[in-house]
N, C-alpha and C positions, 0 to 999 in steps of 0.2 A: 344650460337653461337660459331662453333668451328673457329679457326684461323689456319690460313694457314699456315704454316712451311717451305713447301717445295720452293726449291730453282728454280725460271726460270733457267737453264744454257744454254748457250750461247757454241756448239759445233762446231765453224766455225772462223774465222778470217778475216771478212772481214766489218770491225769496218773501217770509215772514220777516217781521222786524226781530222776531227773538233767535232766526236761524243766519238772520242779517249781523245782530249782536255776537253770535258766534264766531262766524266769520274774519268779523274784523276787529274781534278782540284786542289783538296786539299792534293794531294799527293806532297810531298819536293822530291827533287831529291834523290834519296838513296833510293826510296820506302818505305818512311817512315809517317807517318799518326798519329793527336792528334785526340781526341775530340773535338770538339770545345763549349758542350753546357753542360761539366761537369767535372770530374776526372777521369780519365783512374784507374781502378785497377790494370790492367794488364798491364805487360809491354812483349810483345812479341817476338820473334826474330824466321821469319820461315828460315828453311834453306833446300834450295832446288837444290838437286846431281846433276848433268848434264852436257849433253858433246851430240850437233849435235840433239836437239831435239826445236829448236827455235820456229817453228808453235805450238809444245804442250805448250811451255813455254806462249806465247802469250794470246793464249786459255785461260791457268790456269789465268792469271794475269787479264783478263779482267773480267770471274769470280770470283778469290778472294779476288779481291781489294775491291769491293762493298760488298760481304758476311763479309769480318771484318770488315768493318764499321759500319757495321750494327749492331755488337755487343758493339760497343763505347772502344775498348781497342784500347791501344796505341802497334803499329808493327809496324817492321821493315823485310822489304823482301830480304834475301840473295840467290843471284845465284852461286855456286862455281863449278866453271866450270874447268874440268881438260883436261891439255893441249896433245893432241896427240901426237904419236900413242899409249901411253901406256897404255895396258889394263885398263879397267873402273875397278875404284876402291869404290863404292858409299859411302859404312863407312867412308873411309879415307877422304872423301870431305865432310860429314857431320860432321867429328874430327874436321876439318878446319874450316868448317862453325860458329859450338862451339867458338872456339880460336879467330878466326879473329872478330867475332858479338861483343866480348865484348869492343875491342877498337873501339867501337862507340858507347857503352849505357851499362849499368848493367841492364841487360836481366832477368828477375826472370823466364821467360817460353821458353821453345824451341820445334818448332813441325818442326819435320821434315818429309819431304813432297814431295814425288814422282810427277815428272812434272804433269803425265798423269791421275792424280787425283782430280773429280772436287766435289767439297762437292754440295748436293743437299739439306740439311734442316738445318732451320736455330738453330733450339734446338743444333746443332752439334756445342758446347762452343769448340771454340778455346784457352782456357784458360789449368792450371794445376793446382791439386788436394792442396790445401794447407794445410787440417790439418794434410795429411800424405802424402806429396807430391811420385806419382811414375807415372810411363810410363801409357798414355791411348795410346793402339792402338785405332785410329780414324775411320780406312778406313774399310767401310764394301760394297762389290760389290753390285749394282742396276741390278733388271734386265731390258735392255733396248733389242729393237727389233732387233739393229745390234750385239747383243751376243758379245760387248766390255767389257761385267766382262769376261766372259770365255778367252776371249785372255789375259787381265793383268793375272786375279787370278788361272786362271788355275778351276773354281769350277767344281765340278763334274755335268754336268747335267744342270749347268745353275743356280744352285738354291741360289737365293738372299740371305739367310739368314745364310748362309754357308761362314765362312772364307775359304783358302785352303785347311788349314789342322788345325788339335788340336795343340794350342799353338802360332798357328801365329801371328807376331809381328811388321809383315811390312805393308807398301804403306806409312799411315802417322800418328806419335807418339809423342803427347806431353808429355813430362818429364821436370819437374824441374832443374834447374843449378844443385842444391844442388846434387839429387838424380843420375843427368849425373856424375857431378865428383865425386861421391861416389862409381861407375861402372870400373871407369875409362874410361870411353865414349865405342866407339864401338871399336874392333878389326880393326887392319890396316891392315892385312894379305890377306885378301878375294879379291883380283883380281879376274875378271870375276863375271861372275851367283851363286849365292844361297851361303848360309852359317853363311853370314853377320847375317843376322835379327834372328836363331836361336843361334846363339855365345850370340846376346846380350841379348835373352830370358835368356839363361842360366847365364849370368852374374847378372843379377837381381834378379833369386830364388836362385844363388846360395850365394846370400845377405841378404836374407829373403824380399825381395821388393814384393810387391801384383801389379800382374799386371789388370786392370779395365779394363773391355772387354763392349762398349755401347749397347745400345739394337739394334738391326739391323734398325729398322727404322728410329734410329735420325744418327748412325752412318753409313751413305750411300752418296758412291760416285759415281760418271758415270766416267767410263776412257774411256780415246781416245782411240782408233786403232788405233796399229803399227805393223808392219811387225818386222820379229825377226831381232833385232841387229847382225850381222855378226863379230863388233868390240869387242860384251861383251860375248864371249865364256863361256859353263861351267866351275865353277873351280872345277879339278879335286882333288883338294888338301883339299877340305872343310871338309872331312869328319875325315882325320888328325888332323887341325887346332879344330875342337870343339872336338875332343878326350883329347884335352891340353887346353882349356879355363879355367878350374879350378887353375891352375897352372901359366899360363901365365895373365892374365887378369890383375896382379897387374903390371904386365911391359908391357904390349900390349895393348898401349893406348894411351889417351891425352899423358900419360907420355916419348912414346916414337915416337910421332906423327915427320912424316918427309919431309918437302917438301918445295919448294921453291915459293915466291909467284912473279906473273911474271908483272901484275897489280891489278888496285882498281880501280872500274868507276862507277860512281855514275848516273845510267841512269833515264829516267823520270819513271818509277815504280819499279824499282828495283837496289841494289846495286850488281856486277858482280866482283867477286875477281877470278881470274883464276892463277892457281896453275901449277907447273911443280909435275912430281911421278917418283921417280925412283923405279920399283919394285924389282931391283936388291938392291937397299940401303936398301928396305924393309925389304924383308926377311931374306939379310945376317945377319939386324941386330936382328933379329925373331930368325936366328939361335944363332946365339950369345946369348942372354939370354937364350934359351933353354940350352947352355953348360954353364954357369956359375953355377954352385951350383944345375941344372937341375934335375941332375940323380937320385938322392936321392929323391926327390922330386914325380916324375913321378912313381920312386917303389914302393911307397905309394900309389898312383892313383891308379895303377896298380893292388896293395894289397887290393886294395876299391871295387873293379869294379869286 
């Protein structure tokens, strides 16, 4: 007899507060969740980018709350929300996410998890790789009838079983503590659209890190529809910044992560830390280590390439 997998998702928001109260019963304020009828192996920490997408955020929470429970590991759900008008930075608020998750728990796994992504089977182990722990990209597009993969993923055609491109690294990626700070987590530089998720491609092979790609059927999400963001413009700088990943990656990082945190609020599913960015502190000091000891460095690249 075969068993079911796939995941009911729930693509609407319109959850009573008393079916709401149900729900999230056994949820501690901080969006955090035990087992109750054994040992957690896992100890979770998802951490989720975001700024002005509250209806997606709700969505996700009402189906991910119950999808990891169902798995019996111990999570913890962070929302780091970056404070306007300054361009969207997504890296730099899952660096944050990193940094801030551990003063509340030592985290052995972290996925980090685009709002508008809803996992649909339940084989999809929200867990990381432990005999050699590295990044699994999780998120693989569904095809559904409102053609919502084509708007997140961009697929050619529609076609389910298709990442965007060879090498794709984004929507939603568990990685290990160990293996994050061994990367030096993701690049800070990526204000705007695109760049991020290939920097931190290259930051892992160019570590020797094997990255684990699921089979399309257990690694499937349905994203919401959105209209295109006006506030996350392309960055037109991406294509600079991963010319020098090789280079900067040992300093452009957890290690030189910058921002200010403005609160900490512990809501009934989730915890909400929101951050100020200055993109000017940013990249001056992006430039900065590019001139310290820089140039000698880059002629080598240079001499590579």
């Amino acid at each position: 007899m075969a068993v079911e997998t796939r995941v009911s998702v729930v693509m609407h928001n319109i959850m009573s507060n008393d079916l709401k109260a149900e729900l999230f019963k056994d949820v501690t304020p901080g969006g955090s969740w035990f087992p109750k009828t054994c040992d957690a192996l896992s100890h979770v920490a998802v951490i989720i980018p975001f700024r002005d997408r509250q209806t997606h955020l709700e969505i996700l929470l009402q189906n991910l709350h119950p999808f990891l429970q169902h798995q019996k590991i111990h999570y913890t759900i962070f929302v780091i929300e970056q404070v306007p008008p300054v361009t969207f930075n997504r890296a730099l608020l899952m660096n944050v996410g990193f940094v801030e998750s551990q003063h509340t728990y030592n985290f052995s796994c972290y996925i980090f998890h685009d709002v508008d992504l809803i996992p649909e089977n339940n084989q999809l182990l929200y867990t990381c790789p432990q005999a050699n722990p590295a990044p699994v990209p999780l998120s693989r597009p569904s095809q559904t009838p409102n053609k919502v993969v084509k708007i997140h993923f961009g697929a050619q055609s529609g076609r389910a079983n298709e990442t965007p491109y060879r090498g794709y690294i984004g929507g939603v990626v568990a990685v290990s503590r160990e293996t994050f700070t061994s990367v030096n987590g993701f690049s800070n530089v990526y204000f705007g659209w695109g760049g991020e998720d290939d920097d931190f491609r290259k930051r892992l092979t160019d570590k020797g890190i094997k990255i684990q790609y699921l089979p399309p059927e257990i690694g499937r999400y349905k994203a919401i529809a959105h209209g295109k963001d006006k506030t996350n413009p392309k960055n037109i700088m991406r294509e600079f910044f991963l010319y020098h990943t090789k280079w900067l990656q040992p300093v452009d990082g957890l290690t030189s992560l910058r921002y200010s945190k403005v609160s900490l609020e512990k809501r009934p599913t989730y915890t909400l830390i929101r951050v100020n960015v200055s993109e000017e502190d940013v990249i001056e000091g992006y430039g900065e280590r590019r001139k310290e000891g820089g140039g000698a460095e880059v002629m080598k690249l240079n001499a590579e390439s």
